[in-house]
N, CA, C and O of each residue as an XYZ file, in Angstrom:
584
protein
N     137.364     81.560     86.002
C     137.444     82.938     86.434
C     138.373     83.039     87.630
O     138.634     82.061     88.330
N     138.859     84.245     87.841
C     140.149     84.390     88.940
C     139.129     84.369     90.007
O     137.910     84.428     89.844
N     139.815     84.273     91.185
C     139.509     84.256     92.772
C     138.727     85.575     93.171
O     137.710     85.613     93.862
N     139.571     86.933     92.456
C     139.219     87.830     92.629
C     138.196     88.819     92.138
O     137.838     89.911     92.580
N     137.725     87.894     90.777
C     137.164     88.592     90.146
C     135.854     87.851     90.293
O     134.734     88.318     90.093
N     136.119     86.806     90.616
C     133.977     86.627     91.480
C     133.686     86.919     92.980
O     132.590     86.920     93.541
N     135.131     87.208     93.592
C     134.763     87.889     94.442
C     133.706     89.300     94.477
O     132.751     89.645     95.172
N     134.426     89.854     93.373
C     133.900     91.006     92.741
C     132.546     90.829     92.504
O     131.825     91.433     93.298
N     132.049     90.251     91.742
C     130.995     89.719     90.836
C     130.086     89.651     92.182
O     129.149     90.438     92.314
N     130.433     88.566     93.298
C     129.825     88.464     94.598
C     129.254     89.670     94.979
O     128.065     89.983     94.904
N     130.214     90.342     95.405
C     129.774     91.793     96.181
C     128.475     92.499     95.210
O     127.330     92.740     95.591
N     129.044     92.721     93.914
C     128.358     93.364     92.873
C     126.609     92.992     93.103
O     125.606     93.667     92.875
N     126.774     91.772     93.591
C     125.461     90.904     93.085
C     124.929     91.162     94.495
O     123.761     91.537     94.588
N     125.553     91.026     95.438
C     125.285     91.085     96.602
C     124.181     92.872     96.800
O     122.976     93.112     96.865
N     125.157     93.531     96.821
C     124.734     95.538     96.427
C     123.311     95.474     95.458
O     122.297     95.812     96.069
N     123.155     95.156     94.298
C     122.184     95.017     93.645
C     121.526     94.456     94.332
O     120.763     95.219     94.925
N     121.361     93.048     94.687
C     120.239     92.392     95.320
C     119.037     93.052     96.457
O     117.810     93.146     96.462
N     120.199     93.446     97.420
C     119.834     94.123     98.631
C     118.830     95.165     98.164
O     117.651     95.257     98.507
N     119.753     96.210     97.013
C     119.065     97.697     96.773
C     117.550     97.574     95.917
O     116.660     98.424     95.933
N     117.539     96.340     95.218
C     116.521     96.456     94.342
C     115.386     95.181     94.690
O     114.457     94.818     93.969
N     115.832     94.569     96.196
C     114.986     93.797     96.718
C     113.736     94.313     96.711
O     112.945     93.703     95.992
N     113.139     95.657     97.543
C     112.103     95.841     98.018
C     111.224     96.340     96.347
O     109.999     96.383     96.236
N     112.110     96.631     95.330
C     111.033     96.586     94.415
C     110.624     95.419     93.876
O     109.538     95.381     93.298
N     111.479     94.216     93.987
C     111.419     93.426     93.321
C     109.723     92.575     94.354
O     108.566     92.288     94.044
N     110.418     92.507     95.369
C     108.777     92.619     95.980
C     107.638     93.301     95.448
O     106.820     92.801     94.676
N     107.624     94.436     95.886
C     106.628     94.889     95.132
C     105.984     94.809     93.836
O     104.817     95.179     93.712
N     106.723     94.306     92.760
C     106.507     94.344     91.716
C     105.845     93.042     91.178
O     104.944     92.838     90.365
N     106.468     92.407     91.780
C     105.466     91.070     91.862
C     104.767     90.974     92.638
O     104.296     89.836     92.631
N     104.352     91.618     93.448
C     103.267     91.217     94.362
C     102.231     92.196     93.635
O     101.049     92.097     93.965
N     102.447     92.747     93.066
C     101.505     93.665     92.175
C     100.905     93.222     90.867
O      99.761     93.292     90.416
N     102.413     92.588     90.245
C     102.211     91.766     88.766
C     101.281     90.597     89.165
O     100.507     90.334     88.245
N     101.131     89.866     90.185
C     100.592     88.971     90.625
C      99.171     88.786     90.936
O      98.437     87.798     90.952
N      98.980     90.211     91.213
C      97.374     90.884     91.351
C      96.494     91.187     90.050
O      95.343     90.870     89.751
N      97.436     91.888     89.425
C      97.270     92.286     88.061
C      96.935     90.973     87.096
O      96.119     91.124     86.187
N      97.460     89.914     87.265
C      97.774     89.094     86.544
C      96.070     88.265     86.617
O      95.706     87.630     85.627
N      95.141     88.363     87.867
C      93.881     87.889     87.594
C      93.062     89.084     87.621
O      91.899     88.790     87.894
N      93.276     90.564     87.402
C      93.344     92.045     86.870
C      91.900     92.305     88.347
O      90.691     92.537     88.356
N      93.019     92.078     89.412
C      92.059     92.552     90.957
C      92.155     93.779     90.992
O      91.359     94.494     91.601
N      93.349     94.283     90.206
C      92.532     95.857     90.200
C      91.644     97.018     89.399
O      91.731     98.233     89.220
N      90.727     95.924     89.016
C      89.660     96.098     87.757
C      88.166     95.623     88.572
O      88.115     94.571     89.211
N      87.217     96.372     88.470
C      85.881     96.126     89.135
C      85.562     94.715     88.607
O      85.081     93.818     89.300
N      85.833     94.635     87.504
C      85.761     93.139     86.717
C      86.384     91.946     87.328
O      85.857     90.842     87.463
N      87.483     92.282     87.654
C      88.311     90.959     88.183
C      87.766     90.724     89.564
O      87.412     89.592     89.895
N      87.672     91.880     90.489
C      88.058     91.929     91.923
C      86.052     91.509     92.055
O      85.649     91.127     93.154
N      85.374     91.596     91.276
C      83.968     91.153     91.537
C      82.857     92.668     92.313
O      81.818     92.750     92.968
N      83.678     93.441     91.839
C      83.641     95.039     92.761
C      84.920     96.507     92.379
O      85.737     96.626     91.465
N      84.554     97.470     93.621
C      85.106     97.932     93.603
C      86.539     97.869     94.164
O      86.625     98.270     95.325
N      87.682     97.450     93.587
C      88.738     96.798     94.811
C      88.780     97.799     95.784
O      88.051     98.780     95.935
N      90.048     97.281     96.619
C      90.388     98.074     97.558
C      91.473     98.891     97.153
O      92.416     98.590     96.422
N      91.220     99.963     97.722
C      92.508    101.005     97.320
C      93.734    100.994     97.444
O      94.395    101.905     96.946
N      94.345     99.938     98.154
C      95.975     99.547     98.235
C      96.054     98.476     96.748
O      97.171     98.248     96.285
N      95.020     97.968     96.186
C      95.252     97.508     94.668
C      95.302     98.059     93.882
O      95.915     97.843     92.836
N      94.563     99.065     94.223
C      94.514    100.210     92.863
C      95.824    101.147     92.558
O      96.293    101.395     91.448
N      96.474    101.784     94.336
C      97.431    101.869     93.933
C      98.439    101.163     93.999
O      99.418    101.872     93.764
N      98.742    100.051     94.211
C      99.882     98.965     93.929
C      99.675     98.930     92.255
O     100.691     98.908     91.561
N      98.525     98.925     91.701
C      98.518     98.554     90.485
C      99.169     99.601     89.489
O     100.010     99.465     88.601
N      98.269    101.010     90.103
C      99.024    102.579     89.142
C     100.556    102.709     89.323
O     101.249    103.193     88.428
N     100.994    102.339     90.313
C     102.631    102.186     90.630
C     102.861    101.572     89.243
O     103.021    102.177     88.183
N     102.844     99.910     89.517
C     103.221     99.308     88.681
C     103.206     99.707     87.111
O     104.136     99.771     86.306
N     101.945     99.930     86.975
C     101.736    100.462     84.863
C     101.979    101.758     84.818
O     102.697    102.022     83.854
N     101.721    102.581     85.379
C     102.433    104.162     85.317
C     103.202    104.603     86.069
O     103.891    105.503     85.588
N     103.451    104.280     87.376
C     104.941    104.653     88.199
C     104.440    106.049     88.716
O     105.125    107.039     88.975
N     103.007    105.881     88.807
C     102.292    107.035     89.649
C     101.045    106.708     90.240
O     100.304    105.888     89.697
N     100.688    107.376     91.493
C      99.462    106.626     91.971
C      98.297    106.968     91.221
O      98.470    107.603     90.180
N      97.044    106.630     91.598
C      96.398    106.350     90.507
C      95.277    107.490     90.208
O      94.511    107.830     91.109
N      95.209    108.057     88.934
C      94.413    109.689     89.063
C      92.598    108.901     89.009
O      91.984    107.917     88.599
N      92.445    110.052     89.670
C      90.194    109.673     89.547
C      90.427    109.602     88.438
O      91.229    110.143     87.676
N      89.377    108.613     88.330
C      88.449    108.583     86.733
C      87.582    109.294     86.958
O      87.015    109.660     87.988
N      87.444    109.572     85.540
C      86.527    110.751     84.596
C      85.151    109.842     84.561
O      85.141    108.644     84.277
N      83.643    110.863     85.002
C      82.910    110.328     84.451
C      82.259    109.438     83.535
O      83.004    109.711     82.594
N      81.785    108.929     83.243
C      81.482    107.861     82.209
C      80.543    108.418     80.990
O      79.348    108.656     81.168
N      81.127    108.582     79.875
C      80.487    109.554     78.859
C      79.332    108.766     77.974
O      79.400    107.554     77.769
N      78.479    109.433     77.574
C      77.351    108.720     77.087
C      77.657    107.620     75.835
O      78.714    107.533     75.210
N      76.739    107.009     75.693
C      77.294    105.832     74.458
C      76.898    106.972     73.559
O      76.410    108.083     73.765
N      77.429    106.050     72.071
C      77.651    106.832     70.972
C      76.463    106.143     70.120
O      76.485    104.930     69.914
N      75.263    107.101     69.556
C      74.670    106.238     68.972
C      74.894    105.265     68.126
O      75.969    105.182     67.531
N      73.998    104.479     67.976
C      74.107    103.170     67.344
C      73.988    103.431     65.797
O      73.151    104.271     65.468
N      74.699    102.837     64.832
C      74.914    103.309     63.350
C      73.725    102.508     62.500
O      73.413    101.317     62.480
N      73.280    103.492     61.914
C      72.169    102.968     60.970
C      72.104    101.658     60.441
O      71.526    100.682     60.918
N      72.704    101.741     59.496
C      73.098    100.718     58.452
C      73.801     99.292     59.483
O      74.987     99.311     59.813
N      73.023     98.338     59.816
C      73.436     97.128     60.447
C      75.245     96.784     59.921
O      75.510     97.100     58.762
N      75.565     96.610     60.161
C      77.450     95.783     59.710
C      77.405     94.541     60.047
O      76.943     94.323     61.167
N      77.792     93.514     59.333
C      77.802     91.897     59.275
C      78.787     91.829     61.072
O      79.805     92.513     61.180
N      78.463     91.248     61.879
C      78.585     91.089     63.363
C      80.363     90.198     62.902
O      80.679     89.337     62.080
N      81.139     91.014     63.970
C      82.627     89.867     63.213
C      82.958     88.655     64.610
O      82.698     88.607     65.812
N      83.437     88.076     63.934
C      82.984     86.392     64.674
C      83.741     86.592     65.698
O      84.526     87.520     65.890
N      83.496     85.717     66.345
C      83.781     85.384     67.803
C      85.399     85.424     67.885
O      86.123     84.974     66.997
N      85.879     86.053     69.126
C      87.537     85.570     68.937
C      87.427     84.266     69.772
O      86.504     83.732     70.387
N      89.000     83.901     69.505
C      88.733     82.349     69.751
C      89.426     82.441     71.375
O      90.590     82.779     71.587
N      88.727     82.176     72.119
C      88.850     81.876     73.871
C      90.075     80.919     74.081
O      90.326     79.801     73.629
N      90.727     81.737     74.905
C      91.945     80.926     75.457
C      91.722     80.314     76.614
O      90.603     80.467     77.102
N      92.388     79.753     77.101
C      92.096     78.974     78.998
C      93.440     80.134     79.135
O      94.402     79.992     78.379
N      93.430     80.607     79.558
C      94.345     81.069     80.650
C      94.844     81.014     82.144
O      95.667     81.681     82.771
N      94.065     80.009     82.450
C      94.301     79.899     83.782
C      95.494     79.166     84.478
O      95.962     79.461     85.577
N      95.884     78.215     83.696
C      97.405     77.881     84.009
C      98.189     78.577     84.429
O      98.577     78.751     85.585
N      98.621     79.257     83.000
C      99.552     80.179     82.711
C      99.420     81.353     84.126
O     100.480     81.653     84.675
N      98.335     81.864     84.567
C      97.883     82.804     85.203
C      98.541     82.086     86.806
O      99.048     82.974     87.492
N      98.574     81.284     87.179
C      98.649     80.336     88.021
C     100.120     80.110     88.083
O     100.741     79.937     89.131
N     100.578     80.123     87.017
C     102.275     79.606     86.797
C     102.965     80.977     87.208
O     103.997     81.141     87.858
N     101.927     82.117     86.532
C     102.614     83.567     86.921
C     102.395     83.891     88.505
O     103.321     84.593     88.910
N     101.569     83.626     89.382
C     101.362     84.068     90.196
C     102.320     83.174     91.179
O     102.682     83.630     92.263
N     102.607     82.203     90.844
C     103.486     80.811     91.563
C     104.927     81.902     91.381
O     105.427     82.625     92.243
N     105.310     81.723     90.081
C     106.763     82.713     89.829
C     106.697     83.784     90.468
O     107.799     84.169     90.857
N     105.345     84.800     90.895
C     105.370     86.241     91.534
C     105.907     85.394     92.948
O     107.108     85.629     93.086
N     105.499     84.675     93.811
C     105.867     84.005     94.860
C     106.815     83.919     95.293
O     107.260     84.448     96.312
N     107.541     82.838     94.171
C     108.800     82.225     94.041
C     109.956     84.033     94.074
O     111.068     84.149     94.590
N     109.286     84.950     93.467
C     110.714     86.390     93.277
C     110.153     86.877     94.730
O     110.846     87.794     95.171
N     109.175     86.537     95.508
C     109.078     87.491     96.893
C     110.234     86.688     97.510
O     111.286     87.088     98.010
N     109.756     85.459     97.340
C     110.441     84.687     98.898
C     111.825     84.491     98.714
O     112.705     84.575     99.571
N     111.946     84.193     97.390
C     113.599     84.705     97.202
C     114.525     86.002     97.247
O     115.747     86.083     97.115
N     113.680     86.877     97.446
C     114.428     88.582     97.906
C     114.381     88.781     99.578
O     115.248     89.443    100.148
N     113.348     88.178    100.251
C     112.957     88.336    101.765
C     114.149     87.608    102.121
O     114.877     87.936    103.058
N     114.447     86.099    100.975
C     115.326     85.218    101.842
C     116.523     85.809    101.571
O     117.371     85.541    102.423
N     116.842     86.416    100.817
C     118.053     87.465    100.637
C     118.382     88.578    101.500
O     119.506     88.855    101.920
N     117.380     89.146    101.709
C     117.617     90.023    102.860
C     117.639     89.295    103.970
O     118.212     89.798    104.936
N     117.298     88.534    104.054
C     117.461     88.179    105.960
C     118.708     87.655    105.409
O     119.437     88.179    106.251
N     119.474     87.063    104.691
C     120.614     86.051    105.017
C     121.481     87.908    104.968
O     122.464     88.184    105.655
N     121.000     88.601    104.295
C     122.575     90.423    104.576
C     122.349     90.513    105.334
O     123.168     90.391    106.245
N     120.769     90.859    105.603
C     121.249     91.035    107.378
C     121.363     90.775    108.518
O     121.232     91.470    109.525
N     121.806     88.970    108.262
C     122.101     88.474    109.565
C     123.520     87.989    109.357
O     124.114     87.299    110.185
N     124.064     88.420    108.121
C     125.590     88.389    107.827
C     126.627     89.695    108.573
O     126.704     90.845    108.139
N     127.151     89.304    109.438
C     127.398     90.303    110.300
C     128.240     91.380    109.858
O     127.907     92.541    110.098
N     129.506     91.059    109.112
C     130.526     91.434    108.444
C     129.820     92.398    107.008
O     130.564     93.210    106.459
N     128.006     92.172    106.368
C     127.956     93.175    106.049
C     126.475     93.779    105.894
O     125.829     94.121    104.903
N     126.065     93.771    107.931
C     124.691     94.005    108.052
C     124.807     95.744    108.039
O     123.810     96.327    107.611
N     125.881     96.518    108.451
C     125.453     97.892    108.007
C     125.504     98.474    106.861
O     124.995     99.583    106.695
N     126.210     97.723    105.764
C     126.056     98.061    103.986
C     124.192     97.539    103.646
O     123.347     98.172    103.012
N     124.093     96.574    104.147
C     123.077     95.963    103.749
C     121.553     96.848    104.330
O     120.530     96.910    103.647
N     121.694     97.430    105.615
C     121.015     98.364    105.973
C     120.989     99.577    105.052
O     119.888    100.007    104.706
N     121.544     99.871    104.839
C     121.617    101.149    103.958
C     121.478    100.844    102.801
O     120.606    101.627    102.423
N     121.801    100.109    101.808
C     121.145     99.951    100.622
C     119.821     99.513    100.853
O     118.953    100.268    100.413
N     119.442     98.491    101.427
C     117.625     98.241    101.789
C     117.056     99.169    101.658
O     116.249     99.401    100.758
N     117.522    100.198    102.941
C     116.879    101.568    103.276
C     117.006    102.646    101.798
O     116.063    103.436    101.840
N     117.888    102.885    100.545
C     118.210    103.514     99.920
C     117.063    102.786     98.810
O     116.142    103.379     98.248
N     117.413    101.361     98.687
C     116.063    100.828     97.666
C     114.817    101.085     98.287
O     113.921    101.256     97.460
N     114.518    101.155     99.285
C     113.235    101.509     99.553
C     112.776    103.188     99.348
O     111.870    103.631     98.642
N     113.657    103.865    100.150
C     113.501    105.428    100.109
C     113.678    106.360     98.917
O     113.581    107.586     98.874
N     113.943    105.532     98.020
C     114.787    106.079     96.883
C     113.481    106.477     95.583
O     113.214    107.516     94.979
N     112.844    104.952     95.554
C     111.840    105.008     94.559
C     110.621    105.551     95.120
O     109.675    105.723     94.351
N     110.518    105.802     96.164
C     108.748    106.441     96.881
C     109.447    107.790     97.136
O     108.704    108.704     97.493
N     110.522    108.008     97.032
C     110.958    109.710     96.966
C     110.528    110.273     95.724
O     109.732    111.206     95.617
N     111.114    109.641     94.757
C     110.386    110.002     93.290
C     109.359    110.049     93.086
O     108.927    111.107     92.629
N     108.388    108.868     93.332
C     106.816    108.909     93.370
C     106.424    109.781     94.066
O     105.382    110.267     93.626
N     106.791    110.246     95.017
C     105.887    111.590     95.586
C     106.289    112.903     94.970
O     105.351    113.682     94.801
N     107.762    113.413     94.508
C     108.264    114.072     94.104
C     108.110    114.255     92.711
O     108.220    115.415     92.314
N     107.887    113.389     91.899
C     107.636    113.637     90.525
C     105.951    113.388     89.867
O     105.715    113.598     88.677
């Protein structure tokens, strides 16, 4: 490739990085929560806390998170017994769950370490300010606005 054209590629990558850092945080630090489902009375052993709940509604709907609806009565039970259908077959998941939450890690500390190296790059800490500030302000403008 020419000199000039990964220069290009550089910058390009550089602009993206910066602007879509602070979601990329978030999104794993959310997927990461989600991933042993802490924002489920089930997972969290309770009622979580409300910065999970909405870190979590962000994440799966891209809105914070509406009350739940009462809990509606069961539906009676059907006469006629039905042959019981077998067991599904149990996975271990906990690796995998473990490998994801390691990778949620691994995308924080690699965007934090991205931003500190723009903006302690002098030549382009006021681009880098302003896209940060534009990835951050940009997507919680919408969420409140839409």
């Amino acid at each position: 490739m020419k000199a000039q054209t990964m220069r290009s590629a550089r910058r390009y990558h550089y602009y993206l990085g910066v602007f879509f850092a602070p979601a990329i945080i978030l999104f794993s630090l959310s997927g990461a929560l989600q991933t042993f489902r802490l924002q489920e009375a089930k997972g969290y052993g309770g009622t979580p806390p409300a910065w999970i709940s909405w870190v979590a509604a962000f994440h799966m709907d891209q809105a914070p998170p509406k009350p739940k609806p009462a809990p509606k009565a069961a539906p009676a039970a059907p006469k006629a017994s039905a042959p019981a259908p077998a067991p599904a077959k149990k996975h271990y998941t906990l690796p995998l769950k473990i490998f994801v939450t390691l990778m949620a890690i691994g995308l924080i500390l690699s965007a934090v370490t991205g931003v500190v190296i723009a903006l302690n790059t002098r030549a382009t800490r006021n681009a880098s300010i302003v896209m940060l500030a534009a990835g951050t302000i940009l997507p919680l403008t919408m969420l409140l606005l839409l």
